[in-house]
N, C-alpha and C positions, 0 to 999 in steps of 0.2 A: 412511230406512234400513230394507232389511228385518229384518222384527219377526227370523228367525233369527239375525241379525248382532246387534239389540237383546240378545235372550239371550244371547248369545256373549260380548258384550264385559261384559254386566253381571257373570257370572258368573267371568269371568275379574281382571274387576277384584278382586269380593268376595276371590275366590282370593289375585291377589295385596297384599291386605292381611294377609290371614291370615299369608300368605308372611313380610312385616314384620314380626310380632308373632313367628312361629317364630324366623326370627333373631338376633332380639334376646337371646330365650329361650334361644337355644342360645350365643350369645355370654355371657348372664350366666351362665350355666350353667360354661361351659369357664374362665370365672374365678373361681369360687366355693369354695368348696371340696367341692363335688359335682362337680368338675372328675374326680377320680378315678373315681367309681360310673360318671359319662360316658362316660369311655372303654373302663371295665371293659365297663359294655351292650354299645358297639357292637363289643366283641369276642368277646362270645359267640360260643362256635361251632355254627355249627347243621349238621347233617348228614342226608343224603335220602340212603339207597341200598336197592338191589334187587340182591341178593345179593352178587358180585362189584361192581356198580356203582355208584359212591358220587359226589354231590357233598357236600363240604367246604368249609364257607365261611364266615369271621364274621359278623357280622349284620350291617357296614357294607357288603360286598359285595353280600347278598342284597339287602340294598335298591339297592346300585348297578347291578346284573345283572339284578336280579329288579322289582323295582317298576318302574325305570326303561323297562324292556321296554313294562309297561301305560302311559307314556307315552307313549314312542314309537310303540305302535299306534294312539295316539288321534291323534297327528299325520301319522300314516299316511293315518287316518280323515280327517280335515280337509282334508288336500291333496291328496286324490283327488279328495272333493267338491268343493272349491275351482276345483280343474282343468278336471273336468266340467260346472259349471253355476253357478259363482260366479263373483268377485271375479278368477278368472285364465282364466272360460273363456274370454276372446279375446285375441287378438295384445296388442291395444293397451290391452287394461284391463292387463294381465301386464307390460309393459313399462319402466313406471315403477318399479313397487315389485320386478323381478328386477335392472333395470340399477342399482336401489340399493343392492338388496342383493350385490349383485357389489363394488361400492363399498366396502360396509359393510363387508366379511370383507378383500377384500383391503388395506385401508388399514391397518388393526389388526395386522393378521398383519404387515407390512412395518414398522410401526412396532415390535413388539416384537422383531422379526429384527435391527433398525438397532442396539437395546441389547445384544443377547444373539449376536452372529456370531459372539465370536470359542468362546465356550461352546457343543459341541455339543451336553452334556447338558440343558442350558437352551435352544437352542434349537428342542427336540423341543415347547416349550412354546407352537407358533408361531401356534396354532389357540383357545387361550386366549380371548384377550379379541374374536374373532370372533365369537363369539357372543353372541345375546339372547335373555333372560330374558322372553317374552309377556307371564306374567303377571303379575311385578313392574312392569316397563312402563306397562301396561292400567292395574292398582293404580291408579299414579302419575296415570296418566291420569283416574281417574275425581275424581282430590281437583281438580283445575282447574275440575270446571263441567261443566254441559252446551252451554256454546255453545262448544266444539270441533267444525267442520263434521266432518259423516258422513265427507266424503272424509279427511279427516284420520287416522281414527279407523279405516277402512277398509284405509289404506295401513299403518300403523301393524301393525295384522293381518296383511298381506299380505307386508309386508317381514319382517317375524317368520317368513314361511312359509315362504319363502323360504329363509330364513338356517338353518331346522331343518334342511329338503331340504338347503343345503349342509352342514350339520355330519353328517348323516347319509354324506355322501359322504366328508367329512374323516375320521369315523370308521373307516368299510368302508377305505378305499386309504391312510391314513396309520397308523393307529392297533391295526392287529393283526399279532398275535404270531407265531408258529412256526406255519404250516399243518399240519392234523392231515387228510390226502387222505382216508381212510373215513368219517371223521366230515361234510368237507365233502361226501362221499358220498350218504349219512345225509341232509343238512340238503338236498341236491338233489332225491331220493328224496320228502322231504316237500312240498317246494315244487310238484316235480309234482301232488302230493296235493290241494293247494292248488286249484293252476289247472282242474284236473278237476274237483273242488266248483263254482269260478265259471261252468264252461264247465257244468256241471248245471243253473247257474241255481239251487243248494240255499242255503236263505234263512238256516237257522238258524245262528245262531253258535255253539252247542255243537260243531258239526262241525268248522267254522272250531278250534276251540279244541284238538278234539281229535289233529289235526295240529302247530298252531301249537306246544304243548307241549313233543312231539319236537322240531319243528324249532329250538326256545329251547335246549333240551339238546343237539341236536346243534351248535350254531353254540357253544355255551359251551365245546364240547371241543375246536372244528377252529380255535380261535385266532383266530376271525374274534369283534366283539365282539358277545355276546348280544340287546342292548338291538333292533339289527339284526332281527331274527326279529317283531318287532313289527311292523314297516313291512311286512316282507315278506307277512305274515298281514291287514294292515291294508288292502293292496293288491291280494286275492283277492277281499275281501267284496268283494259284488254291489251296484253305488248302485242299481240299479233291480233289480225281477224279472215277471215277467208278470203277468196277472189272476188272479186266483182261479177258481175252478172258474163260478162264479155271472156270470161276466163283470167283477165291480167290480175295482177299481184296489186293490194291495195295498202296505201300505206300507213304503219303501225301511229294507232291513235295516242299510246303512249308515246313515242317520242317525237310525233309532232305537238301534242301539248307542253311538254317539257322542253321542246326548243323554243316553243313560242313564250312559256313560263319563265325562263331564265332571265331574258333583260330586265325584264319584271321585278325580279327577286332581287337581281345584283343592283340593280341599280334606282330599284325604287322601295321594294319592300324591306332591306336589310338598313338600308342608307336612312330611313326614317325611324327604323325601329331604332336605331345607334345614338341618331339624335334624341330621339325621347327619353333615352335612358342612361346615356352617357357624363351628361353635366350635372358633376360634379361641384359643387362649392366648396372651394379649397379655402375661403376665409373660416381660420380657425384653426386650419390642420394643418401638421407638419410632419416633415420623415417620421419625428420620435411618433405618429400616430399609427404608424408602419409596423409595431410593435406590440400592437395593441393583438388579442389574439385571432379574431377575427380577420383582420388584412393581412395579420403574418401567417394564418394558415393559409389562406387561398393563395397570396405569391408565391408563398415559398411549395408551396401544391403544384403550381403551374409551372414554377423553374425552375425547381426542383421533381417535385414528385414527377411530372409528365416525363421529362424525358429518362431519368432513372428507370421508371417503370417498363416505359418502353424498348428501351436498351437491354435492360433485365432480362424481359421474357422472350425478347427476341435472338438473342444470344442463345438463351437454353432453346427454344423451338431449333435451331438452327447447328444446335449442336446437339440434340435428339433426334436429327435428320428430319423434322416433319416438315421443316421449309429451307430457304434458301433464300441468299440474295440475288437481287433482279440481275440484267445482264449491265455491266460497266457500274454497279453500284458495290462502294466499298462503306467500311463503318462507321469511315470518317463522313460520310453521305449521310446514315443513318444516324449519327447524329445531330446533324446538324437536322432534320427532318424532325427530329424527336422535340430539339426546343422547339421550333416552328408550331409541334403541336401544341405546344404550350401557352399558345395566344389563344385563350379562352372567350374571349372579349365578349361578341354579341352571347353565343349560349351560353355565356357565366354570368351573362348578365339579366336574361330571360331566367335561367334555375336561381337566381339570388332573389329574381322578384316574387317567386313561390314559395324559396324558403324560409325568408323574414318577413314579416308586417314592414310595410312604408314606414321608414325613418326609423324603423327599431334599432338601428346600428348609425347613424348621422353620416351614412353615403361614407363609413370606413369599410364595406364590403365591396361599393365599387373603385377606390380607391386601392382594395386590394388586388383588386381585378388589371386595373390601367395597369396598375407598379408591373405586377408580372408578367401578363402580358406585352408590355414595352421591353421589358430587360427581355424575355424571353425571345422575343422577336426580332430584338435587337442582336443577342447570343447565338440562334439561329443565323440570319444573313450572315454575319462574321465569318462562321463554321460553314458554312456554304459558299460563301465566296474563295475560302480560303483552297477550299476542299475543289472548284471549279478552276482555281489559278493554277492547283499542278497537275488537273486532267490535263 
């Protein structure tokens, strides 16, 4: 495996351990009786303006707009590179882990559709349990062993990439508001800003940033959703740029940002997004709330629909010859990879906070989220470990 993917996943893993300990945290928390000071925090208001212009926002927003953005652009970062010179720069390395992840989203989403049709406000929820959690995953991944083959470990990666790039797009054409035309004005005006940096071949990210900014405040006005502006800025950077003056080889501005981005994200910006969003108030609810249709579609989305989906299409792609399995990976691999996908957590929980109004469902969407995600993840390691005891 190469050593950049070694880094990658180690650091992703550590992350999503971290991720587990936050949760927990933020679940003993939201039952304690620091349950109040809890929600008092993440309701501070914090306020930015320049004379006439002001953003307004409690501090769970700014983390869900604002932090979430410096996620986004680091997955930007990833899947560019990944595009260019990794794990998806060809047809046929790209085709197993996309026709999975095709699988993956739409099996989930069709399954929580099946519980929630006749509800349209619940069915805005559809995109929910579509989504995977990398670095909870990875985590999970790392407690099985190291005799998990590379390919495994790789696809695992890849269909995670995948599934962002899709939720990124479920975001942009499902999930925004009222268009604001100047603003999206504004956010275009920048973007061009953008493209003229890359086409300069201009290496520094400060520059990058100083555009990027506007264009996070302009996409937070025009209704489209912020988080957005991250990808868009993440996809300007330059992977390569010429020699230096002296002749020698200068090094790629993108992946020195993204190595320097990464501890960042794993262990600062995801680990606080989890806590803001995670705790749960279990006084009142119980299994039977499990039933309810809302948390039964998203669980049963995540562990069910995910790794069905993914198993599905991967089986036909691979019995259509358009892919294959990686090298020393069997299906009892891929399954166990497939729940793994199925811990939705942090983006099931970012796509729930755009799909419903606050408290429109009394915290049983993220409730549906935990259930499945744990069983899922829990169903995973099993299948992985079991599947690592007779390599």
């Amino acid at each position: 495996m190469p050593t950049a993917l070694q880094s990658f996943l180690k650091l992703e893993s550590a992350g999503g351990l971290v991720l587990m300990g936050v949760t927990v945290l933020a679940l003993v928390i939201a039952n304690s009786p620091l349950a109040v000071s809890y929600e008092a925090l993440l309701s501070v208001p914090l306020s930015v303006s320049i004379g006439t212009f002001a953003i307004d926002k409690p501090l769970v927003l700014w983390i869900n707009d604002g932090l979430m953005a410096v996620f986004f652009f680091l997955v930007g970062l990833e899947l560019k590179r990944e595009v260019i010179e990794g794990h998806l720069s060809s047809l046929r390395a790209a085709s197993l882990p996309a026709v999975a992840a095709i699988g993956g989203m739409a099996a989930p989403a069709a399954v929580y559709a099946w519980f929630n049709w006749s509800d349209p406000a619940a069915l805005n929820g559809w995109a929910i349990p579509a989504a995977t959690d990398i670095a909870f995953a990875l985590g999970i991944l790392a407690l099985v062993g190291p005799r998990i083959p590379s390919a495994a470990k790789a696809l695992l990666l890849s269909v995670a990439i995948f599934d962002d790039l899709g939720a990124i797009v479920i975001i942009a054409v499902f999930y925004t508001a009222e268009l604001s035309y100047v603003s999206l004005g504004f956010a275009a005006v920048c973007f061009v800003g953008l493209w003229l940096l890359n086409r300069a071949s201009i290496s520094r990210p400060a520059a990058y940033l100083l555009i990027g900014i506007p264009l996070w405040v302009a996409l937070l006005k025009s209704g489209v959703h912020a988080t957005l502006a991250g990808v868009v800025a993440a996809m300007a950077l330059p992977l390569t740029v010429g020699p230096a003056a002296d002749g020698s080889p200068r090094e790629s501005p993108l992946k020195s940002l993204e190595h320097a981005l990464h501890p960042w994200v794993a262990f600062g910006v995801l680990p606080v997004f989890a806590f803001a969003n995670a705790g749960v108030a279990l006084s009142g609810l119980s299994l039977a709330d499990l039933g309810q249709s809302v948390p039964l579609g998203i669980a049963l989305g995540l562990l069910v629909g995910k790794p069905v989906g993914i198993l599905a299409f991967s089986w036909l792609a691979v019995r259509l010859g358009v892919a294959s399995l990686g090298d020393g990976m069997t299906w009892r691999h891929l399954q166990g990879i497939s729940l793994l996908c199925g811990v939705g957590f942090t983006m099931s929980l970012f796509i729930s906070s755009l799909a419903f109004v606050p408290g429109a469902y009394a915290g049983l969407e993220r409730l549906g989220i935990l259930a499945g995600s744990l069983v899922a993840g829990t169903a995973g390691y099993l299948v992985l470990r079991g599947a690592a005891g007779r390599s």
